[in-house]
C-alpha positions as CSV (number, residue, x, y, z in Angstrom):
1,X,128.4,110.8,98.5
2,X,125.2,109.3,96.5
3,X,125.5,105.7,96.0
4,X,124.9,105.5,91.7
5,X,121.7,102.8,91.5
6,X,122.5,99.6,89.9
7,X,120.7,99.1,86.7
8,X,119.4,96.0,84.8
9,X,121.5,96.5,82.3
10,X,125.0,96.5,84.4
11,X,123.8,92.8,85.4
12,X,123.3,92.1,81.8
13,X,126.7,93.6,80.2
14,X,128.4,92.1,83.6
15,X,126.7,88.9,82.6
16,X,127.5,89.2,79.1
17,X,123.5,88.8,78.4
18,X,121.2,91.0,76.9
19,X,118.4,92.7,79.1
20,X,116.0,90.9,78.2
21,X,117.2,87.8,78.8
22,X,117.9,88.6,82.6
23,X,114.5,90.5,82.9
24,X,112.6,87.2,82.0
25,X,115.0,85.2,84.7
26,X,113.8,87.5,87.1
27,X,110.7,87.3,86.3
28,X,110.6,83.9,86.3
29,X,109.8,83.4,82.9
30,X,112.3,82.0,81.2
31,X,114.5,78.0,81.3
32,X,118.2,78.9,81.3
33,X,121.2,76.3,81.3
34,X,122.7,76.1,84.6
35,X,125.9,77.9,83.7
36,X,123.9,80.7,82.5
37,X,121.9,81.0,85.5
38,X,125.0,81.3,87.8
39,X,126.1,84.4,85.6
40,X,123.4,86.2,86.2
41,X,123.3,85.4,90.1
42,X,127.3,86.1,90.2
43,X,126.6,89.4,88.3
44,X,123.8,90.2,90.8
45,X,125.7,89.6,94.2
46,X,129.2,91.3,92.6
47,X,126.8,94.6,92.0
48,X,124.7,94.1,94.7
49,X,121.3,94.5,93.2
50,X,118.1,95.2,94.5
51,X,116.0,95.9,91.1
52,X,112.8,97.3,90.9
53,X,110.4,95.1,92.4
54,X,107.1,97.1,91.3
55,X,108.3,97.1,87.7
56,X,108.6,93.4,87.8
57,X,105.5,93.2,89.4
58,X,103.7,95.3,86.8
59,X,105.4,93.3,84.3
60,X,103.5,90.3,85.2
61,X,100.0,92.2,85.4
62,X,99.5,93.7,88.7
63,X,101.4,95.1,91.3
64,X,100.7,92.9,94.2
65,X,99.4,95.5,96.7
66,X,96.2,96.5,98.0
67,X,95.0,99.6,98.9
68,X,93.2,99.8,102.3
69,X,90.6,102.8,101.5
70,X,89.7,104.9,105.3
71,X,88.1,107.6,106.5
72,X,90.2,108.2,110.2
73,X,92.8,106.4,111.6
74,X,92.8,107.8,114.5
75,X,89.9,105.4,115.0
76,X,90.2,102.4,117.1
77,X,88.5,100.6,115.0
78,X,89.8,101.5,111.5
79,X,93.1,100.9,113.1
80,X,92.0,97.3,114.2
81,X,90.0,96.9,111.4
82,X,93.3,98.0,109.2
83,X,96.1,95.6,111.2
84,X,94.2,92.6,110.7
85,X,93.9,93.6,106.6
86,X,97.4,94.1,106.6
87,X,98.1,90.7,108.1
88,X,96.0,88.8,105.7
89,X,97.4,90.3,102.3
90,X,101.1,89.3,103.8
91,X,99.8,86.2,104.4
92,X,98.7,85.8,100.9
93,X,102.0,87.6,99.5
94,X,100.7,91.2,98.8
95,X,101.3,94.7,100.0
96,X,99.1,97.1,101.7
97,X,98.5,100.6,101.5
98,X,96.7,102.5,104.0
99,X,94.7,105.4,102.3
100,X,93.2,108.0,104.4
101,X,91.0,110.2,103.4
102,X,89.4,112.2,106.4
103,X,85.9,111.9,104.4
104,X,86.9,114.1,101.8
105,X,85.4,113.3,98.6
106,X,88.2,114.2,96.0
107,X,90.8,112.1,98.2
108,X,88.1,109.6,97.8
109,X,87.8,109.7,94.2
110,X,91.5,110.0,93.7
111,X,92.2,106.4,95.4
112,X,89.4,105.1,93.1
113,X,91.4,106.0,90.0
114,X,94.7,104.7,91.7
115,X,92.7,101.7,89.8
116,X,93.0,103.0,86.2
117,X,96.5,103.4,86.7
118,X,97.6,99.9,88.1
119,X,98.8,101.4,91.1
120,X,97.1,98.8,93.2
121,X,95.1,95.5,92.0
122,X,92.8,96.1,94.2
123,X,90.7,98.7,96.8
124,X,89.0,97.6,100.5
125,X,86.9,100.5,100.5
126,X,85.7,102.2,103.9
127,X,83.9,105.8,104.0
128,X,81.8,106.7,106.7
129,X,79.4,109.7,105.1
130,X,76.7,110.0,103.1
131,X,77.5,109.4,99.3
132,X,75.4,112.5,96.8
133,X,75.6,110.0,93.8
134,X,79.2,111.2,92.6
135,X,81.1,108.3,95.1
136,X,79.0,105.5,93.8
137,X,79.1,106.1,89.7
138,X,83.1,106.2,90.5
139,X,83.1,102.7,92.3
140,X,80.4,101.3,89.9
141,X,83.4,102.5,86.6
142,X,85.2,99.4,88.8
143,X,85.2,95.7,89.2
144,X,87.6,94.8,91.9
145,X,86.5,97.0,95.2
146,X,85.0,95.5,98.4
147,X,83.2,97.8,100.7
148,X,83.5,97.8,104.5
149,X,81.8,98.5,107.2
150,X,79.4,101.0,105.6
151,X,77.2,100.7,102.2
152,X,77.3,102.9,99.0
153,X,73.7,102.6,98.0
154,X,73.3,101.2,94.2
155,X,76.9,99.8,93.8
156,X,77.7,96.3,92.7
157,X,80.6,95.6,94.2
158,X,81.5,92.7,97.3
159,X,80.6,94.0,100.9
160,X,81.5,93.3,104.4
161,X,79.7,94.4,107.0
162,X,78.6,94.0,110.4
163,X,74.9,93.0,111.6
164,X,73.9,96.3,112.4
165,X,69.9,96.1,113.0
166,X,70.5,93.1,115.5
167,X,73.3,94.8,117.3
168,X,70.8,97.9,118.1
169,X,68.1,95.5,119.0
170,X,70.5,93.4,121.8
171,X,72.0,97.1,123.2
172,X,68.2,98.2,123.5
173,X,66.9,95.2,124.9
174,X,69.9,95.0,127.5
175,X,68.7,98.7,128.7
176,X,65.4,97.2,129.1
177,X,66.0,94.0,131.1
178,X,67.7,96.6,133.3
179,X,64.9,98.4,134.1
180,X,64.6,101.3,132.2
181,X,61.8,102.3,130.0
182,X,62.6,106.2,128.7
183,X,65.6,105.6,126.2
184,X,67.1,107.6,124.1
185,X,69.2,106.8,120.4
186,X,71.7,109.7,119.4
187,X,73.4,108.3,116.1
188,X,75.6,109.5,113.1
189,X,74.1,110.8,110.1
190,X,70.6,109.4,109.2
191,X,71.7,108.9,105.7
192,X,74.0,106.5,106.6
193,X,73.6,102.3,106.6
194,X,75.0,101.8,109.8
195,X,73.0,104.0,111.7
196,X,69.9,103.6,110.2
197,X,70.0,100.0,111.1
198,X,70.9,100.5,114.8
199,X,68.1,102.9,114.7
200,X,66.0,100.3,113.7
201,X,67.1,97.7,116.1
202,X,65.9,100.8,118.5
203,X,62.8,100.9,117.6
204,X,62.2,97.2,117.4
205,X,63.7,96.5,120.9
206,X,61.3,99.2,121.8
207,X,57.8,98.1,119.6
208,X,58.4,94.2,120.9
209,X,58.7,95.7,124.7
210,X,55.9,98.0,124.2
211,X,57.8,101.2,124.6
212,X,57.1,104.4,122.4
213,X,60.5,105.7,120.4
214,X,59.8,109.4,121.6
215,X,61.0,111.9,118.8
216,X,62.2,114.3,120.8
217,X,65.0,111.9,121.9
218,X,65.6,110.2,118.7
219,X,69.1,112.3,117.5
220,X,71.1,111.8,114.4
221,X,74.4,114.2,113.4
222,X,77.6,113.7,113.3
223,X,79.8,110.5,114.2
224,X,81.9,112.0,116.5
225,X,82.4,112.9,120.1
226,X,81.1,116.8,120.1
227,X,77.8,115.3,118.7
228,X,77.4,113.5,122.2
229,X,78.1,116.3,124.0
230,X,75.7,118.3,122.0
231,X,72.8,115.7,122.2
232,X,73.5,115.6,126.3
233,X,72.6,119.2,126.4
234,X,69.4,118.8,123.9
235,X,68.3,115.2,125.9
236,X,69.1,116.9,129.4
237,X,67.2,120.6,128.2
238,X,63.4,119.6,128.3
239,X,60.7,118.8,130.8
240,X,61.8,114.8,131.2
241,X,64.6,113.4,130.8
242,X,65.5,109.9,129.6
243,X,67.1,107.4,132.2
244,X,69.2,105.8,129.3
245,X,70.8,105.9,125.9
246,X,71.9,103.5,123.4
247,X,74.8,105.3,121.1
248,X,75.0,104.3,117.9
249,X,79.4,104.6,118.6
250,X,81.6,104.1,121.3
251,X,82.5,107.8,120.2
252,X,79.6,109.7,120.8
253,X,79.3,107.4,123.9
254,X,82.5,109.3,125.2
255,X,80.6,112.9,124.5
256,X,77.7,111.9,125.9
257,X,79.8,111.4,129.3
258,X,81.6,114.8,128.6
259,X,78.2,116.3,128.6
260,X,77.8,114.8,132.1
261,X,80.8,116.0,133.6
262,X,80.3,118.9,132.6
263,X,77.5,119.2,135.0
264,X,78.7,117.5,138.0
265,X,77.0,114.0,136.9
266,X,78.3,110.9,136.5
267,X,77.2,107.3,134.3
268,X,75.6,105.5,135.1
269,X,73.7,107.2,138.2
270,X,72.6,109.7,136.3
271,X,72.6,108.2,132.8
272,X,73.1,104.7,131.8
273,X,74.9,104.3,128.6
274,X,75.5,101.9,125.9
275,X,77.7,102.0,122.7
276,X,78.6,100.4,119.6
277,X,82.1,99.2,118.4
278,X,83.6,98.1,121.3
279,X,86.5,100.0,120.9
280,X,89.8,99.8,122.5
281,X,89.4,102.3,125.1
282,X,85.9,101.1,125.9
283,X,87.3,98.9,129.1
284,X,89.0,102.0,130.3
285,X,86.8,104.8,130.6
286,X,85.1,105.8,133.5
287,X,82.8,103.9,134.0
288,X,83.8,101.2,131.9
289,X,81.5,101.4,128.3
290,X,78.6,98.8,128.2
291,X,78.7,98.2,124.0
292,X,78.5,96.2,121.0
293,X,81.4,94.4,119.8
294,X,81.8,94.8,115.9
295,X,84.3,92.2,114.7
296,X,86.8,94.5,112.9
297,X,89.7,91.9,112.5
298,X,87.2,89.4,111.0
299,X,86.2,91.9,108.9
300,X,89.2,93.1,107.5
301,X,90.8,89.3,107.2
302,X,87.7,88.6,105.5
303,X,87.8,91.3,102.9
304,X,91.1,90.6,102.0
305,X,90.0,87.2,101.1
306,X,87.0,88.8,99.2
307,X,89.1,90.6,96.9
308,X,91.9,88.1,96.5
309,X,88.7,85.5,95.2
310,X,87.9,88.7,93.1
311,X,90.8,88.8,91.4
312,X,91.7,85.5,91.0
313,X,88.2,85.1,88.8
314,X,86.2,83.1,91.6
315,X,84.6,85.7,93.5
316,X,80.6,87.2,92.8
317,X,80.5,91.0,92.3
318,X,77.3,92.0,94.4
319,X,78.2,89.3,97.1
320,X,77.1,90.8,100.7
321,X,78.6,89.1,103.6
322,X,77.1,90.5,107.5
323,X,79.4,89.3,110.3
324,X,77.8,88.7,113.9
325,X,78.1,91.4,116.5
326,X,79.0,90.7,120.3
327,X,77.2,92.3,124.0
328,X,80.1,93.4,126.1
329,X,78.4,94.2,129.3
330,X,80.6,96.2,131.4
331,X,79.8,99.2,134.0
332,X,77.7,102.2,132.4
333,X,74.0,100.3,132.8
334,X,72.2,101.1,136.0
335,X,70.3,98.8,137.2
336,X,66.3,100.0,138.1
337,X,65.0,96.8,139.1
């Protein structure tokens, strides 16, 4: 049997009040004589109500939850990256809703529009492909959005994100001090922030040693493990092969060692790797994954406080904030010394 749900009005005709005046009780809005007040609570615990807590939220103006805007999260770090967001906005007395989108553009816009419709005060925004034009006219119809991890180029909104160029430039330059002189860069989509900055860190690891960035092992595709596997095949196909490669993710670090196994070889003897994320698995691979730490609980406490500054009128619209990046050294360099 169906429980019937307690109303607002029973507490009022139990209290012998009209709505209203219970509604702005709740709400905190209202002085009420003593004797008054204790109707209302003895009306409450007799019925046992709960109420509606988004409406009375919404009646004051917003709805006291964020929404936690990601692409995968499946992701170590998006799920990282996520936990620590989640533990900032309780902290602060909000909600948090974990969007996913799986990169696809109308799920994107959809959580955009969630905005319009009060269903959130507020989006931390993550999407890890290249925007046509279409993602950043949505974001820029908004004022309370903070980006993570990756930039939509031309949008005015707070950002968060990691310092990309000079993590590329310390994973290079650790392949260096160790020896090695022909390395490769395989990294997501070339439209993207992120990679285009740990490209560049590459290249200016490689200009400042005075090493050559060979084309034909710079590679940029997809940000996900079959794309390492594929660039092992392309680096591994021609005349010379590179001793090492810097990864612009932990996850294409993982197909680049599929790639390997796949023909009897192992990192770092035949390969020396390096990655980017650090990401939870990272320690317990074999061998262990040499990489970049990105601080993704930093960053998603951080945004948090971002958008709670935001909305709370103290915050700057374009502000940009880059977070320092970490070397883990672990087991996947060779040494050629």
């Amino acid at each position: 049997m169906i429980k019937k749900r307690v109303l607002l009005s029973d507490v009022a005709n139990l209290a012998g009040l009209s709505k209203a005046t219970v509604s702005r009780y709740l709400n905190n809005s209202i002085v009420l004589p003593p004797e008054t007040i204790e109707r209302i609570e003895s009306a409450i615990n007799q019925l046992d109500y709960r109420g509606n807590s988004l409406a009375r939220r919404l009646s004051k103006g917003g709805s006291e939850t964020l929404g936690l805007v990601l692409p995968d999260i499946t992701n170590p770090f998006f799920a990282e990256l996520a936990d620590a967001a989640e533990e900032a906005a309780s902290e602060r007395g909000y909600s948090l809703v974990l969007c996913i989108t799986r990169n696809n553009p109308d799920k994107e816009s959809q959580f955009i529009r969630w905005l319009d419709t009060c269903q959130v005060d507020g989006l931390l925004f993550t999407t890890n492909r290249p925007d046509n034009g279409l993602l950043r006219k949505e974001i820029m119809r908004q004022q309370r959005i903070v980006l993570l991890d990756e930039d939509i180029p031309g949008s005015q909104v707070p950002k968060v994100f990691a310092d990309n160029l000079q993590g590329g430039k310390i994973a290079t330059e650790q392949l260096i001090a160790a020896g090695h002189r022909h390395i490769a860069f395989v990294g997501g989509p070339d439209a993207l922030m992120s990679v285009r900055e740990r490209y560049q860190g590459y290249c200016l690891a490689m200009q400042q040693a005075g090493l050559s960035c060979r084309p034909e092992w710079v590679m940029f595709g997809a940000y996900q493990r079959e794309f390492g596997q594929q660039a092992l095949t392309q680096l591994f196909s021609g005349a010379e092969r590179p001793t090492a490669v810097f990864a612009a993710s932990d996850y294409l670090v993982l197909g680049l060692l599929d790639g390997l196994r796949q023909r009897g070889l192992q990192a770092p003897e035949a390969l020396s790797l390096v990655g980017f994320d650090d990401a939870s698995y990272a320690g317990f691979t074999q061998p262990r994954i040499s990489t970049i730490r990105q601080p993704a609980r930093q960053m998603g406490r951080l945004a948090v406080d971002m958008m709670l500054q935001l909305l709370n009128g103290k915050g700057e619209s374009a502000t940009e904030m880059r977070l320092p990046v970490e070397w883990i050294a672990r087991d996947s360099i060779k040494s050629l010394l």
